[in-house]
Backbone bond lengths (Angstrom), bond angles and torsions (degrees), N, CA, C in turn:
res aa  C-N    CA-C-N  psi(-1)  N-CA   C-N-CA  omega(-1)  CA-C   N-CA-C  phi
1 X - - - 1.448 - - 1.518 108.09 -
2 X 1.503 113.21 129.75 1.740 99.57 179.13 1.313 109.24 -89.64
3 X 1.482 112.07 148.07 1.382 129.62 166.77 1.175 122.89 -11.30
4 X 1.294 98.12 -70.00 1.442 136.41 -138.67 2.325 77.02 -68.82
5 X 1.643 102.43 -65.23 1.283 86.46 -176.13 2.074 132.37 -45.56
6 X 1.198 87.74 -40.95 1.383 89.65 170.43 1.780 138.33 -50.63
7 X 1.421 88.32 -50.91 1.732 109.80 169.03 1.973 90.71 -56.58
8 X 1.102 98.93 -72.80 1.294 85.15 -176.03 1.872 131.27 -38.87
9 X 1.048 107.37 -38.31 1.448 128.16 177.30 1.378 89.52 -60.62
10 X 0.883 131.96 -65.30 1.542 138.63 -155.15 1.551 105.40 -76.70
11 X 1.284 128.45 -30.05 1.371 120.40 158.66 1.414 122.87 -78.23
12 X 1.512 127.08 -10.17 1.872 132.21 162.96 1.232 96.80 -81.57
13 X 1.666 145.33 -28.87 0.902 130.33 169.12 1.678 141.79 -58.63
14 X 1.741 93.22 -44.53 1.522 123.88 154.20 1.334 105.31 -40.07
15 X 1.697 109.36 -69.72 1.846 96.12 -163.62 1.260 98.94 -63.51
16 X 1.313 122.66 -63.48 1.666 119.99 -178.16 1.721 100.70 -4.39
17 X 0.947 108.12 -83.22 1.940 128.05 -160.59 1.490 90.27 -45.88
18 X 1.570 126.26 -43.36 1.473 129.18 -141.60 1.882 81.63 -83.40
19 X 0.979 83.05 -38.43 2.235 83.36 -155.86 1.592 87.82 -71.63
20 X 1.643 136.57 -42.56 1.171 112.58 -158.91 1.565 107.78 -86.15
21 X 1.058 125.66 32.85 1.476 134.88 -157.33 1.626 92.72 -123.74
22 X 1.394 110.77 -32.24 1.437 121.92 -150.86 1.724 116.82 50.22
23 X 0.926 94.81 78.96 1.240 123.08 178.55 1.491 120.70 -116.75
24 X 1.529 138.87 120.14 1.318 120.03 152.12 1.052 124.20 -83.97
25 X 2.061 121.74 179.05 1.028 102.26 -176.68 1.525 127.12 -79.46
26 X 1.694 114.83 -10.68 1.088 102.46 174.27 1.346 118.06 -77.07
27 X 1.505 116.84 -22.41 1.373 114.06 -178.97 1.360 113.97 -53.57
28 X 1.372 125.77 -58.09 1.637 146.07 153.90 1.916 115.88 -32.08
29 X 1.408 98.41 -48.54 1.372 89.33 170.38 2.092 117.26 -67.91
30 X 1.428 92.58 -45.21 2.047 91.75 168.59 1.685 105.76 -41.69
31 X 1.352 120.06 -65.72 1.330 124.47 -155.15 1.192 92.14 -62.11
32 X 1.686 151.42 -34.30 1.252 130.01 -152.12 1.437 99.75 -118.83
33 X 1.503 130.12 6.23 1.379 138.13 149.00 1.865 87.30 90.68
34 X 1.459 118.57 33.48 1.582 107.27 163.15 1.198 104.52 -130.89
35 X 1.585 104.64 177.35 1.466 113.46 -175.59 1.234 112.87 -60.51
36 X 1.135 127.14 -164.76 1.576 140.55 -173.95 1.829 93.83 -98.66
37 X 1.265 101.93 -50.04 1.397 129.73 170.16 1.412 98.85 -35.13
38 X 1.369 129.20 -61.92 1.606 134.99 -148.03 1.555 81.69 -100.96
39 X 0.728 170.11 152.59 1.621 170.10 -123.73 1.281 105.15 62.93
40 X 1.604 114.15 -71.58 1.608 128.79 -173.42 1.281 93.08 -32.89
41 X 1.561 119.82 -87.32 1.608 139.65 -172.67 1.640 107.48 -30.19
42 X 1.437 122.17 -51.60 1.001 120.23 167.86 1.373 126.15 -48.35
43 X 1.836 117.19 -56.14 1.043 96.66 169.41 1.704 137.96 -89.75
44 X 2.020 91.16 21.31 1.666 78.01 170.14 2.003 111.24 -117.29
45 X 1.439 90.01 41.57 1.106 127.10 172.28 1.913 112.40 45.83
46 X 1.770 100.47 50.05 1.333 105.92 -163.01 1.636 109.21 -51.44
47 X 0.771 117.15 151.34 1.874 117.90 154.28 0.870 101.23 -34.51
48 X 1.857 129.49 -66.69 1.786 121.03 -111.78 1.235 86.20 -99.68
49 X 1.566 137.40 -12.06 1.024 125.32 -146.36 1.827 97.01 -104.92
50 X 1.838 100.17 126.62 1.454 124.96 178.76 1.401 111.67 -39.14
51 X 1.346 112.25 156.31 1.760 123.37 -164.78 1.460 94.37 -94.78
52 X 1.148 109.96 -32.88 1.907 109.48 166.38 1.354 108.85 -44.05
53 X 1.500 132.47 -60.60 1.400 150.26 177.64 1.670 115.66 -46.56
54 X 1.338 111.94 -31.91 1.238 129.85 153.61 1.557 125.57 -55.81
55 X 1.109 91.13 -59.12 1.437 112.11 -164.81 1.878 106.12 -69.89
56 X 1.351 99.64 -40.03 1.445 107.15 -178.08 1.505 110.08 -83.48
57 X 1.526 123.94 -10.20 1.189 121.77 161.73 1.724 118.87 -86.31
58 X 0.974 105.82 -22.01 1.650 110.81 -179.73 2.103 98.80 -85.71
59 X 1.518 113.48 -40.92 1.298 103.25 170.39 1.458 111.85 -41.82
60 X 1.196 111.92 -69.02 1.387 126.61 -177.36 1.473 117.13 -36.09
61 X 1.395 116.72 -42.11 1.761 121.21 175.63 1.738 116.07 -79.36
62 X 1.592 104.11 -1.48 1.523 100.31 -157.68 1.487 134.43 54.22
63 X 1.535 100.32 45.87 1.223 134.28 173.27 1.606 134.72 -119.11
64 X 0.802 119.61 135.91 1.615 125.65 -157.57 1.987 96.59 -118.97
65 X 1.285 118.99 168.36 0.947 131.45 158.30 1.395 131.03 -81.62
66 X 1.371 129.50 131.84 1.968 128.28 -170.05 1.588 101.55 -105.86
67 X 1.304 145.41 147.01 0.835 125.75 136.93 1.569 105.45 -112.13
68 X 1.391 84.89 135.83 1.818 98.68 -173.16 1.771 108.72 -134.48
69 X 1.322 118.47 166.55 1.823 105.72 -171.40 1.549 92.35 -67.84
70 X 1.252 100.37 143.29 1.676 120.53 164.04 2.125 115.32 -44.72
71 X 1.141 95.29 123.03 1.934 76.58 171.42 1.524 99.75 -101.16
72 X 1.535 114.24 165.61 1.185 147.41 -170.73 1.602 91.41 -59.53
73 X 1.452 112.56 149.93 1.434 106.12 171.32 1.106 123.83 -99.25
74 X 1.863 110.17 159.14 1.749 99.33 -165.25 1.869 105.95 -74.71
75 X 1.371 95.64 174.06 1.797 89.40 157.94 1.159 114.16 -52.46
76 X 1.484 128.29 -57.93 1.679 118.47 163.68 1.378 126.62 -1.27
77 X 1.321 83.31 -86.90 1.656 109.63 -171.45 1.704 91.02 -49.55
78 X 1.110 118.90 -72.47 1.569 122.91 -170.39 1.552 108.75 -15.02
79 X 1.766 110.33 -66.88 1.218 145.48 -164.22 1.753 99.56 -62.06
80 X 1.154 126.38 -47.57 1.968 150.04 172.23 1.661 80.32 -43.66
81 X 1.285 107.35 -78.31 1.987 112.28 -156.62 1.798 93.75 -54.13
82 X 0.828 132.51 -14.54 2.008 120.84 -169.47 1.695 101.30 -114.83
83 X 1.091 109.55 19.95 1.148 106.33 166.44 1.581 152.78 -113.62
């Protein structure tokens, strides 16, 4: 499974949680002590961006990390990586 898809998965998941909370991102960025800036990246599930930055955005939602088996990727996702 590549990385790259997962991080990504894991940042649609972030906003998911962030938007059904009604939350913006700056509101979300205050609570987790980052920029508005470091949120974005998070949720467009950059590489560069630190697992701390993660971690302090999921604190902030009352969210923890799962590890669960990887699923197959959609055509989406497929179509996201060639672009």
């Amino acid at each position: 499974m590549d990385y790259s898809l997962l991080v990504s998965r894991l940042g649609k998941q972030i906003r998911d949680k962030r938007v059904n909370r009604g939350l913006t991102q700056a509101r979300l960025a205050e609570l987790a002590g980052l920029t508005r800036q470091k949120v974005i990246a998070v949720e467009k599930g950059t590489l560069s961006v630190a697992m701390v930055a993660y971690a302090r955005v999921l604190g902030a939602l009352d969210c923890e990390f799962a590890v669960i088996p990887a699923a197959m990727p959609t055509l989406e996702e497929l179509g996201d990586l060639f672009e």
